[in-house]
Kinemage of the C-alpha trace (Angstrom):
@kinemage 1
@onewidth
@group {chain A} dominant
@subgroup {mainchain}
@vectorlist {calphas} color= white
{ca unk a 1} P 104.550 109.411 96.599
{ca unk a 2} L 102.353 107.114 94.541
{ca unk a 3} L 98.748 107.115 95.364
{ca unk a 4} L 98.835 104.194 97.624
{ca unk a 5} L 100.979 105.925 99.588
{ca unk a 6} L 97.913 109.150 100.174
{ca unk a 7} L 95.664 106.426 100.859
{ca unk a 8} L 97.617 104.660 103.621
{ca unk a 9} L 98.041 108.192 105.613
{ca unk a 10} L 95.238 109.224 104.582
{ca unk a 11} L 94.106 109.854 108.448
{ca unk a 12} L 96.786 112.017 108.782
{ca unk a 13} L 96.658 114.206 105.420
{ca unk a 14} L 93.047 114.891 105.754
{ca unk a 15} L 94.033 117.986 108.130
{ca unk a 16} L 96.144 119.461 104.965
{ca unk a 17} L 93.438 118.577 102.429
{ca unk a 18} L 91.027 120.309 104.175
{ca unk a 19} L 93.047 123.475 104.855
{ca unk a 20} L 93.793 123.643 101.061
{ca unk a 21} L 90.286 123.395 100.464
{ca unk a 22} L 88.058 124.777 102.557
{ca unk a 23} L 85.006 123.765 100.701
{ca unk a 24} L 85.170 120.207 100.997
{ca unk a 25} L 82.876 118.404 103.678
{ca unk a 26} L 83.790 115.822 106.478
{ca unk a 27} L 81.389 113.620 103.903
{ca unk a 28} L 83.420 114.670 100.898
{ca unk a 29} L 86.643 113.335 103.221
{ca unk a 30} L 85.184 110.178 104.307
{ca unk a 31} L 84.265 109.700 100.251
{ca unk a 32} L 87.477 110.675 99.599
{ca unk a 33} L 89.381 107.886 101.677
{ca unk a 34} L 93.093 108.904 100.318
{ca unk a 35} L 91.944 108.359 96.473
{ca unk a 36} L 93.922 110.443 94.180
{ca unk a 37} L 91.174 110.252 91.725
{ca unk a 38} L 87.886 110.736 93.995
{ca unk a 39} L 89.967 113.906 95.244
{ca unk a 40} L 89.990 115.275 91.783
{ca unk a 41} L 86.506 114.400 91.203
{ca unk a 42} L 84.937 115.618 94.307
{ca unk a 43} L 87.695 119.059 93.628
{ca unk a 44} L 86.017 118.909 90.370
{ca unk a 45} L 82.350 119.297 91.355
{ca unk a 46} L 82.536 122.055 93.617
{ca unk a 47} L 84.412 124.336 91.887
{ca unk a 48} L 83.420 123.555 88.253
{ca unk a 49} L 86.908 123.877 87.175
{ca unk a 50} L 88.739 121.490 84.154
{ca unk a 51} L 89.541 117.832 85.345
{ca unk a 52} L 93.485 118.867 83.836
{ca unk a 53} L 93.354 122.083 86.002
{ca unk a 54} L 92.645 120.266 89.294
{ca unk a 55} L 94.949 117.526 88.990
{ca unk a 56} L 97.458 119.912 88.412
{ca unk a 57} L 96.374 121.795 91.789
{ca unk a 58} L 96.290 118.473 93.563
{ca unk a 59} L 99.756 117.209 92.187
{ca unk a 60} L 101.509 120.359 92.808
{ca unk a 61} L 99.932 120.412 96.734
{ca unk a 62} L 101.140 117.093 97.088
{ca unk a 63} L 104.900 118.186 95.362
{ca unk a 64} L 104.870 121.028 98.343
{ca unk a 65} L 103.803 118.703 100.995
{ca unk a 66} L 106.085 115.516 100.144
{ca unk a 67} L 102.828 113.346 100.029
């Protein structure tokens, strides 16, 4: 799935993002909107981890979940 792909159901993956991370705000969704990138970044801030490590959390959640 390429990242326009997250974006355009991004109404319905928002559910699954925010039972893989708990931490993240309705805010940090809306922010968000389905961007790949502003995923990492927000992923990033709150738990002070790599940028490398975080993709690789986000890419491998979206390999399970076929987004």
């Amino acid at each position: 799935m390429n990242n326009e792909t997250l974006k355009g159901e991004w109404n319905q993956l928002k559910g699954s993002v925010k039972q893989k991370w708990a931490d993240l705000t309705d805010d940090d969704l809306t922010h968000i909107d389905g961007s790949r990138d502003k995923l990492v970044g927000r992923l990033q801030e709150r738990s002070g981890r790599t940028k490398e490590e975080v993709e690789r959390e986000v890419d491998d959640w979206r390999r399970e979940n076929d987004y």
